[in-house]
N, C-alpha and C positions, 0 to 999 in steps of 0.2 A: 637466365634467371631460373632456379628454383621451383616447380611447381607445387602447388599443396593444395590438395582435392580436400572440398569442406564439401556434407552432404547435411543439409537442413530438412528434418521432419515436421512440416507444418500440420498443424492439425484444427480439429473443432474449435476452438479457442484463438490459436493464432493463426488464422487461415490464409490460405492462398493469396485470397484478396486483398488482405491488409501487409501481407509481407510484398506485396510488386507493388504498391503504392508511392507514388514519388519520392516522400520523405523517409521513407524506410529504406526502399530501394539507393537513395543517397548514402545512406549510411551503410548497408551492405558494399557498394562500390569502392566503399575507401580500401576492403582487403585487396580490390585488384590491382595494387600497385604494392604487392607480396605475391604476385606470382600465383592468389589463390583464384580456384575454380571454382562454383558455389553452383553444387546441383539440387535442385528441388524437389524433394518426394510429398505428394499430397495423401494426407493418411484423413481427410475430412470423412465424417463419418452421414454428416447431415441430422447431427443430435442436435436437439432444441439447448439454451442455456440449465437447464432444469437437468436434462439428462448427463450432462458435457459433468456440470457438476455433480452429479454423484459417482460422475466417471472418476475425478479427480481426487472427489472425497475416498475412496477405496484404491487410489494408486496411494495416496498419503499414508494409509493404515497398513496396504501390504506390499509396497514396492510394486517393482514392475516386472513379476515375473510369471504369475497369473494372466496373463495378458497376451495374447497371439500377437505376433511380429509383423509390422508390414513387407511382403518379402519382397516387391522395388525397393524400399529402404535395404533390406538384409543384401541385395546384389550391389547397390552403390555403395553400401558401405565395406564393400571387401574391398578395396583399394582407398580408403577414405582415412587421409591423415586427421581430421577435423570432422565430428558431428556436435551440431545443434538440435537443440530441443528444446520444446515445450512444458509440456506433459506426457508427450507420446513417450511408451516406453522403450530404455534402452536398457534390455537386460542380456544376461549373459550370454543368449545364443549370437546376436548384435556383436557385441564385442571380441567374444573370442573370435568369430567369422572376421572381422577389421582387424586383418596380418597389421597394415601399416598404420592402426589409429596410436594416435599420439593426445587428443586432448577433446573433451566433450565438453560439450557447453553450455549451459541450462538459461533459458533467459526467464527466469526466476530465482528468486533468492533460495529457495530448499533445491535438492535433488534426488526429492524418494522415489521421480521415474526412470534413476539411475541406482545400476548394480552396481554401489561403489566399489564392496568387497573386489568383486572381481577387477574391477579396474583398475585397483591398486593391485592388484595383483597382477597384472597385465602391464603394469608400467604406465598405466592412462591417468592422465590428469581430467580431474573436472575439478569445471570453476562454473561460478553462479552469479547472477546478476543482483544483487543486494541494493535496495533503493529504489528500484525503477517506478516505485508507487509514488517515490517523495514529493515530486514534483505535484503531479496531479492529488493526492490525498491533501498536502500544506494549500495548494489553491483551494480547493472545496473546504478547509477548514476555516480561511479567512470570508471566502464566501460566505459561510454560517457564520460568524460572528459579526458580519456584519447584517446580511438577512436579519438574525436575532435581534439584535440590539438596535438598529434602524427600520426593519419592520417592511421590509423591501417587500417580499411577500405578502405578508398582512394586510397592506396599505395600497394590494395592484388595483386597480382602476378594475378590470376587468371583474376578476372575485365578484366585487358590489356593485358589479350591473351596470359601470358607468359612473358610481356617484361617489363624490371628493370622500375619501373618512379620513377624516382632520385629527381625530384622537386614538392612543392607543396604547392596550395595557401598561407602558412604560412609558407612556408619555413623560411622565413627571421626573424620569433618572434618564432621557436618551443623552447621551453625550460624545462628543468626538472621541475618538479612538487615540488622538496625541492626549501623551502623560498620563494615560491609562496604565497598569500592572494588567500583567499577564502571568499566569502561572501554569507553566508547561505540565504534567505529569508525565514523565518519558523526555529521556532527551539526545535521543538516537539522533536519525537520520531524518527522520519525517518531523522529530520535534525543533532541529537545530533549523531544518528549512521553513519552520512557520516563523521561528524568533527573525529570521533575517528578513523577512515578509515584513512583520508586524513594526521591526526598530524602523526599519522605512516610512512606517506610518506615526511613527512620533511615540511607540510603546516603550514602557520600562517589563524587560521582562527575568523573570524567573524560575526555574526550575525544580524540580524534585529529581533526583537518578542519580539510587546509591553507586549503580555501574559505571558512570561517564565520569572518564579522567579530568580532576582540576584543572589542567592545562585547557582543553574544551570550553568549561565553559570561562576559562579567562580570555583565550582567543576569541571567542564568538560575543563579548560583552553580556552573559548574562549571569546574574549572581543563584548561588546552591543554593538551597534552603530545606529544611524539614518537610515533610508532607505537612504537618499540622499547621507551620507557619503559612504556606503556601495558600494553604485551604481559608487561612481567616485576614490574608490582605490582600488575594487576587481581586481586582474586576470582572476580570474574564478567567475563566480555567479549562483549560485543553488536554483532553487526552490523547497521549502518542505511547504508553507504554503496551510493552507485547503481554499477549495473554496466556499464562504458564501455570501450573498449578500453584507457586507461587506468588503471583498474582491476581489469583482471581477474588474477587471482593476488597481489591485495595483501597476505593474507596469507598468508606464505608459508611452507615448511617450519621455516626458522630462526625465525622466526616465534613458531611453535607450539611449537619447541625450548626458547624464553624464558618459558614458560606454567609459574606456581607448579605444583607437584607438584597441589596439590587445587582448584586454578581450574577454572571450568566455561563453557564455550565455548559461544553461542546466537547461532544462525543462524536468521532472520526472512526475509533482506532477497534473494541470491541465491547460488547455490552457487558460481558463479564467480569470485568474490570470494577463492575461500578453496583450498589446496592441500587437497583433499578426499583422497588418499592418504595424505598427513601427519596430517592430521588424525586418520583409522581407526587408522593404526599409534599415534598417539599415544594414541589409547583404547584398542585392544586391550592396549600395553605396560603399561598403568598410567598413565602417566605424567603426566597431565594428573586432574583431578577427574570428568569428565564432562563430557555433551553434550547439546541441546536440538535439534534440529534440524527446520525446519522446510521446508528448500531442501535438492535433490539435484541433481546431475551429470546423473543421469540417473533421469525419472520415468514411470511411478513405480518405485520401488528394483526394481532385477530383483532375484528370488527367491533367488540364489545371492551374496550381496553380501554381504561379511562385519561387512559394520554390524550386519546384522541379527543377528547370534548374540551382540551384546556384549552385556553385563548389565550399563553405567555411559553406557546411552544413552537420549534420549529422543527420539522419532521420530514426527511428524506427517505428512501428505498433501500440503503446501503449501495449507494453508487460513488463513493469519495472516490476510488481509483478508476471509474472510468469516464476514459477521454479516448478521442477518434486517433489521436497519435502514440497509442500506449505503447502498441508493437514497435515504433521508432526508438520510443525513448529506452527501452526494454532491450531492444540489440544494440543501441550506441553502447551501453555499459559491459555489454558482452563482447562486443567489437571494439572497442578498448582493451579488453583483456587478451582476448585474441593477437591482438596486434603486438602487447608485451610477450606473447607465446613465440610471433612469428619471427621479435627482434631479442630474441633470449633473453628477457628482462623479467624482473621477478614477478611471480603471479601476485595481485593481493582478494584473490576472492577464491580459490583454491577450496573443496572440502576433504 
């Protein structure tokens, strides 16, 4: 059989520990029945979350070429047909040193800690792991809509000391989640995985996304619709579209003006998306059912923000994508790809 040397740089983010963990570790196993070798280089830096990120925030802005090398990564990767990555970066000294690399792997959906240039120029394919939030972002989005609209937090025992509270801001519109409208905004991958969520629970749902092919949303049951219609017969409305300069302020004050009296508004995806002053005015006035929110303007909430004093809000950290099995779910879709690499079959996540 074949051998095919893969060298993985795990780092601050996706560290050691979570890549030897049984169910990652499962997933990594399935290459070795391709002949592949899977060596481990730790590039951990022991940055706090805080640092890790503004690590990442300036690989995104300038590649990874600014950036020193791990040089155990730079020695296994001279004979390494297969590198993965993180964030750590793979730039051109990386590559042109890997005589026999063949294909780089991101398990992330972007690849700005790769020098693609040069890897197309080297004959290197990279491919990227597209979706691996969908999973865990669609659970934490049905989580807040029902939190919100059932009051699951609001109503903990604990909160009040112990004592029963029987009533609450929406007491008078809670209602089951079956033969509710749901109106997605964004109907990619994270919004097509809350709709199959939600038809499970007895929702009629639909969408806004000038992008997603007719066929989409005829296979998945859910019907297109205008932003404007969307906005004035949802119950519920979810945001799943990406944030671009063409998007940002999509939705807008009028918007939010169009919003059923007791429709409940759930932010997953970015604050920017959304006229965040409209929005508060329209939960402080009433006027809307309530909020889920899991993106802010500005993070985390400064102390004096009058979100914080409503009582028809539900307010998270921005933690929709994480869950203790990210790193699993994140190499399965790489390790998938990988496996159409190793049986010659076409890549579909390639940049």
């Amino acid at each position: 059989m074949e051998m095919h040397k893969i060298v993985m740089l795990v780092d601050s983010s996706m560290t050691l520990q979570k890549v030897m963990t049984e169910d990652t570790q499962a997933v990594m196993k399935r290459l070795e029945a391709y002949g592949a070798e899977i060596v481990y280089v730790d590039d951990q830096k022991g940055w706090s979350r805080g640092q890790f990120v503004e690590y990442a925030s300036e690989v995104e802005k300038t590649g990874p070429e600014k950036f020193p090398v791990n040089e155990e990564f730079l020695k296994e990767a001279t004979d390494a047909e297969i590198i993965i990555a993180n964030f750590a970066p793979v730039g051109s000294r990386v590559i042109e040193k890997a005589k026999k690399l063949k294909l780089i792997g991101v398990t992330r959906s972007g690849a700005e800690n790769v020098n693609i240039k040069i890897a197309k120029e080297k004959n290197v394919k990279v491919v990227v792991s597209p979706g691996r939030l969908a999973e865990p972002v669609s659970d934490y989005t049905i989580g807040l809509i029902l939190a919100e609209s059932r009051n699951i937090a609001r109503m903990s025992v604990t909160d009040h000391q112990g004592e029963w509270m029987t009533d609450a801001p929406n007491s008078s519109y809670i209602k089951s989640l079956v033969n509710s409208t749901v109106g997605l905004v964004g109907y990619g991958i994270i919004g097509q995985k809350v709709a199959a969520k939600l038809q499970a629970f007895g929702c009629n749902i639909i969408a806004y996304d000038p992008y997603c092919p007719a066929e989409v949303f005829e296979k998945t049951g859910c019907r297109s619709v205008s932003l404007e219609e969307l906005m004035k017969v949802s119950d519920y409305i979810s945001i799943h579209a990406r944030l671009s300069e063409s998007t940002k302020g999509l939705i807008t004050r009028e918007h939010i003006n169009m919003m059923k009296p007791h429709a409940f508004f759930i932010n997953t995806a970015r604050a920017g998306l959304v006229d965040e002053d409209a929005l508060v005015e329209a939960l402080k006035e009433k006027r809307i059912g309530g909020a889920g929110l899991d993106v802010f303007s500005v993070e985390p909430i400064p102390k004096n923000h009058p979100i914080l004093s409503l009582d028809n809000v539900t307010l998270t950290p921005h933690r929709a994508g994480n869950c203790s099995n990210l790193t699993a779910v994140s190499l399965e879709i790489l390790v998938d790809e990988i496996e159409r690499y190793l049986k010659n079959e076409k890549l579909l996540h390639e940049k």
